[in-house]
N, C-alpha and C positions, 0 to 999 in steps of 0.2 A: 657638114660639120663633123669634124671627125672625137674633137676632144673638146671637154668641158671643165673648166675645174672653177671653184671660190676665189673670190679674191677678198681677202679681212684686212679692211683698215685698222684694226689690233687698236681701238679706241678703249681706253678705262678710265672710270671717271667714279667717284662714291656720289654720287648723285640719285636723287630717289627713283626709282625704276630701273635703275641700272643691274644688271646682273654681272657685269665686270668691272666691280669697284678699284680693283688694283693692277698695278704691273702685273702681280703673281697672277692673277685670275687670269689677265687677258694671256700671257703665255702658255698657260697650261691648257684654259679652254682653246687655244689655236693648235695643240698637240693633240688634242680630244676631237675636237670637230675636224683636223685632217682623216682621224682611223675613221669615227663615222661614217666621211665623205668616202673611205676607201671603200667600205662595207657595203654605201648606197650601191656603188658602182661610179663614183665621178673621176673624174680622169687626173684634176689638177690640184695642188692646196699652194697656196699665193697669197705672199702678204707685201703690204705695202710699207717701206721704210721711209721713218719720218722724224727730222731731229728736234731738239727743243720741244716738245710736245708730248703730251700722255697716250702714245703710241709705239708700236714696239720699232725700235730705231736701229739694235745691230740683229741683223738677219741668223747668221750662219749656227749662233748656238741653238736657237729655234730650229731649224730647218736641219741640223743634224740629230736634233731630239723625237722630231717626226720621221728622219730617216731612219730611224732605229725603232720605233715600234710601227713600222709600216712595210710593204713588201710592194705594194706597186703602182702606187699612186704618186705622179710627180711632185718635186717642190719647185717653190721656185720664187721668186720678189715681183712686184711688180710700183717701183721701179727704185732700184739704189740711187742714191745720188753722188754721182762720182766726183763732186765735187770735194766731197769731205773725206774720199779714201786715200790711205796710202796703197797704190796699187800691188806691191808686191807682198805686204803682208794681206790685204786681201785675193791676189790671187794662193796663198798658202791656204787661209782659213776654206775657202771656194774648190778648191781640191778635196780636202778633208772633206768635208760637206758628201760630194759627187761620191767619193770614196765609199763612206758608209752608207749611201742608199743605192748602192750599186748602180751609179749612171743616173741619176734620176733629174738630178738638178736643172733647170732650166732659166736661166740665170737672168732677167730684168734692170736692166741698165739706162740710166739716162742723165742730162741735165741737170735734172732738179725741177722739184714744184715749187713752191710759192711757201714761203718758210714764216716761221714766228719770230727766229732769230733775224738780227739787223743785218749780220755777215757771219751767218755764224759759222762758213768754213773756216774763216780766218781763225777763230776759236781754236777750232780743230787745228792748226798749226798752217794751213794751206791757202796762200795767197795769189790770185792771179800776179804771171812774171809781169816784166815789161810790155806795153803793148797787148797784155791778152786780156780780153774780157771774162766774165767765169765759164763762160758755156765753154773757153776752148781751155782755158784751164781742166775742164770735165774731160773734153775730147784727149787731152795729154792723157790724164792719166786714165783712162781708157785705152787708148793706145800701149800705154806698158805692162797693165793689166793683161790686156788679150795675148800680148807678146810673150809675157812670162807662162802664163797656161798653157801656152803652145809648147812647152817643154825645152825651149832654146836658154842660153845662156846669158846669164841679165849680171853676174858679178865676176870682179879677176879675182883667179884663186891666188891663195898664197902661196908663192914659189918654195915657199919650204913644205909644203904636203901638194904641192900639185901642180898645172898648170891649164891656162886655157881658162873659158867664160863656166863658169856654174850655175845651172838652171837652180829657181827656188823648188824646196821639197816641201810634201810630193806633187806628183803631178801625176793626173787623172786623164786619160787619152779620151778625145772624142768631148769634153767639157768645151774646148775650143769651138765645137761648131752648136751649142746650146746656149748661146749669148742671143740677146734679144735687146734691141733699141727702141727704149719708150719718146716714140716721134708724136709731137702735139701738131707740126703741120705738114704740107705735103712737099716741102723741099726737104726737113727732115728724116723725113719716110726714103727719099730718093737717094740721101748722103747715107743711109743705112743700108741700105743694099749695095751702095758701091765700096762699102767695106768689109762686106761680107757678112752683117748680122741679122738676126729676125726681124722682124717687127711686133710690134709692141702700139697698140690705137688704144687709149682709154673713153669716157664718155665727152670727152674736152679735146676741143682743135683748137687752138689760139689764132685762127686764121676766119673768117666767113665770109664766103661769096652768095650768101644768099638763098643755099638751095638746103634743102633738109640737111640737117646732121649726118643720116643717113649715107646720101649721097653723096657729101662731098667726103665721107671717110673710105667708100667707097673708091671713089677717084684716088686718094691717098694710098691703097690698096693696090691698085693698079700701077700707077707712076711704081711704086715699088718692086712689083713681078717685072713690070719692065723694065726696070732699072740692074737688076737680078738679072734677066736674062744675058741684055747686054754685055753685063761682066763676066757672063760664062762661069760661072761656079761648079765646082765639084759634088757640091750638095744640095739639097733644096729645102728653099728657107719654109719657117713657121710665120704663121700670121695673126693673131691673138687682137679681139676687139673686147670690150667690156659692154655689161651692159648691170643696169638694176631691175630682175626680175622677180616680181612676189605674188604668184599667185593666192589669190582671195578664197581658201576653201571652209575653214570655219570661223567661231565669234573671236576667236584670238587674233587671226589676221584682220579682221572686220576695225577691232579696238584698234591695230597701230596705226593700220595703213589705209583707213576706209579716206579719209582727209586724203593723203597723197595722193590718192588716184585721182583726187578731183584735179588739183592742183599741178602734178608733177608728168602729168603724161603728155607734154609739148614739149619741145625746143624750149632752148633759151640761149638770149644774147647779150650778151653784156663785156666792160674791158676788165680785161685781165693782163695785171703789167704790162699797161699799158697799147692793149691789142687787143683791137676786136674782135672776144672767141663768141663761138657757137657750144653751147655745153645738148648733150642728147639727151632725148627725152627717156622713162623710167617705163617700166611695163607692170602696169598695177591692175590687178582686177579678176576676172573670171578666168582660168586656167585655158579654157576653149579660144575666149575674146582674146586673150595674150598670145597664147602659140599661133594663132593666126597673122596676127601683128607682126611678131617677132619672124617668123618665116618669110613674110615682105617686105623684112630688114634687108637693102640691098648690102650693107656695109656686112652684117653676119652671114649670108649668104657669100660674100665674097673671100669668107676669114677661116680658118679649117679648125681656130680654137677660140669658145666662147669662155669668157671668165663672167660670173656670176658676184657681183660684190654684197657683200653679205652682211644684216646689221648686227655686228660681233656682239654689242650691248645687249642684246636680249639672249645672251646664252646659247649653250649648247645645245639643250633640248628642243630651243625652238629651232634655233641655223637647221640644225640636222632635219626636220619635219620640213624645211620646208627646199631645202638640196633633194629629199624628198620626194615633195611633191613637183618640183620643177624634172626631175627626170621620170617621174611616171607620165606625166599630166602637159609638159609643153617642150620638154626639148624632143620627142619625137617627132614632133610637128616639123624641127629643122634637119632631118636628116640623120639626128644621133641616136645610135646604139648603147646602150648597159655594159662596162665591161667588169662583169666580176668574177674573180679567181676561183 
């Protein structure tokens, strides 16, 4: 395990016990718990974009606000839904971003999850054409996305100041190969390496054959290296699984999550639009009893970046205690080192 980073579903709600009752809180505490994370020594800060819903929904002003009071810790989504972008002003904003963290960005792209809106691309102006369903509508403008960050020529100039294709400005070198595809199953996993992106395994396969969560993300891990190899790439991709890890050290972890751990440390199966996923199980408990666990993860053992999802609601001071404690106390168990400046 070479890198670890957070992953905040940037949830805010005024609900009693909540310590992120507004938008404002939840972005500024995601600005605050990235320096933390930097300080502990964690490798990644990663949030998740989500529209119609009281979570944080466009990335890039976030993630250049963290790029500027931070110096070495990545950012990054995990995962946009490219269904609702327009690709060329998002590859602009996506440049800008990379720019002011000097390289940092590592950029989470997918599909889309499972929305509150009815269509709510369409909303957003963006309709599948003829013929397309939304996922390849996503895959289009991903396609012109990647293409314009590559620095190529995506408009005709006007013959009276110019001539020839104009790339969008700026454009950030090296952004092109820190794109990452959040694949739910393992044909997805296998279409991302033959187009050259990371991968991207959350705690959710929309797929189940039956064998631990574990394993079959594992298997998706693999299909993908080989898929990679095959295509002979220039560079060598990242592979990024999720997990919910809390170890149980004093009466405050005891109060949230003494229930979960009874509850939440198995598999689960159930449909999700429509397809029979396997959701993975959570690591709740004794700091010792978990990195043990977590280290017989065949799927984290197979992945070179673990993201840690983190319950944003209880605030800063707690997140940080317990980013914390998970890098004293269990991620040495999987192979990871501290890096701090």
């Amino acid at each position: 395990m070479k890198r670890i980073g957070f992953l905040s579903f940037g949830h805010w709600s005024p609900l009693e016990g909540s310590r992120t009752r507004t938008a404002r809180d939840s972005l500024l505490q995601g600005i605050e718990l990235a320096e933390a994370a930097e300080e502990i020594g964690i490798d990644g800060a990663y949030f998740r974009v989500h529209h119609f819903a009281r979570q944080q929904a466009a990335p890039f002003p976030l993630l250049s606000a963290i790029a500027a009071r931070t110096s070495r810790i990545e950012i990054g989504t995990g995962v946009i839904d490219m269904r609702y972008e327009n690709p060329l002003y998002m590859a602009e904003e996506a440049a800008e971003a990379d720019l002011i963290s000097g390289g940092r960005l590592q950029l989470g792209i997918s599909r889309g999850s499972p929305e509150p809106a009815l269509n709510g691309a369409a909303n957003f102006g963006y309709v599948p054409a003829d013929g397309e369903e939304p996922a390849d509508m996503a895959r289009r403008h991903t396609e012109v996305f990647r293409y314009a960050i590559s620095g190529a020529g995506v408009a005709q100039a006007d013959p009276r100041q110019g001539s020839g294709l104009l790339p969008v400005q700026p454009h950030s070198p090296g952004l092109s190969e820190r794109i990452w595809w959040g694949a739910g199953t393992r044909k997805t996993a296998v279409w991302a390496a033959e187009q050259g992106m990371s991968l991207m395994s959350s705690t959710l396969l929309t797929e189940d054959t039956g064998v631990p969560f574990d394993q079959l993300q594992a298997e998706q891990i693999q299909l993908f290296r080989d898929a990679w190899d095959k295509a002979g790439r220039s560079f060598a991709p990242r592979v990024s699984v999720s997990r919910s890890v809390i170890p149980i050290v004093d009466d405050e972890d005891r109060q949230y999550f003494a229930l979960s751990a009874l509850r939440e440390t198995r598999d689960q199966v159930g449909v999700l639009d429509g397809a029979m996923s396997r959701f993975g199980k959570s690591y709740i408990g004794e700091p010792d009893k978990i990195a043990a666990e977590l280290a017989n993860d065949d799927a984290v053992r197979a992945a070179d970046t673990l993201m840690l999802t983190v319950p944003n609601q209880l605030g800063v001071d707690y997140n940080a205690k317990l980013l914390r404690n998970i890098a004293e106390h269990v991620a040495p168990a999987i192979g990871w080192e501290r890096k701090i400046a």
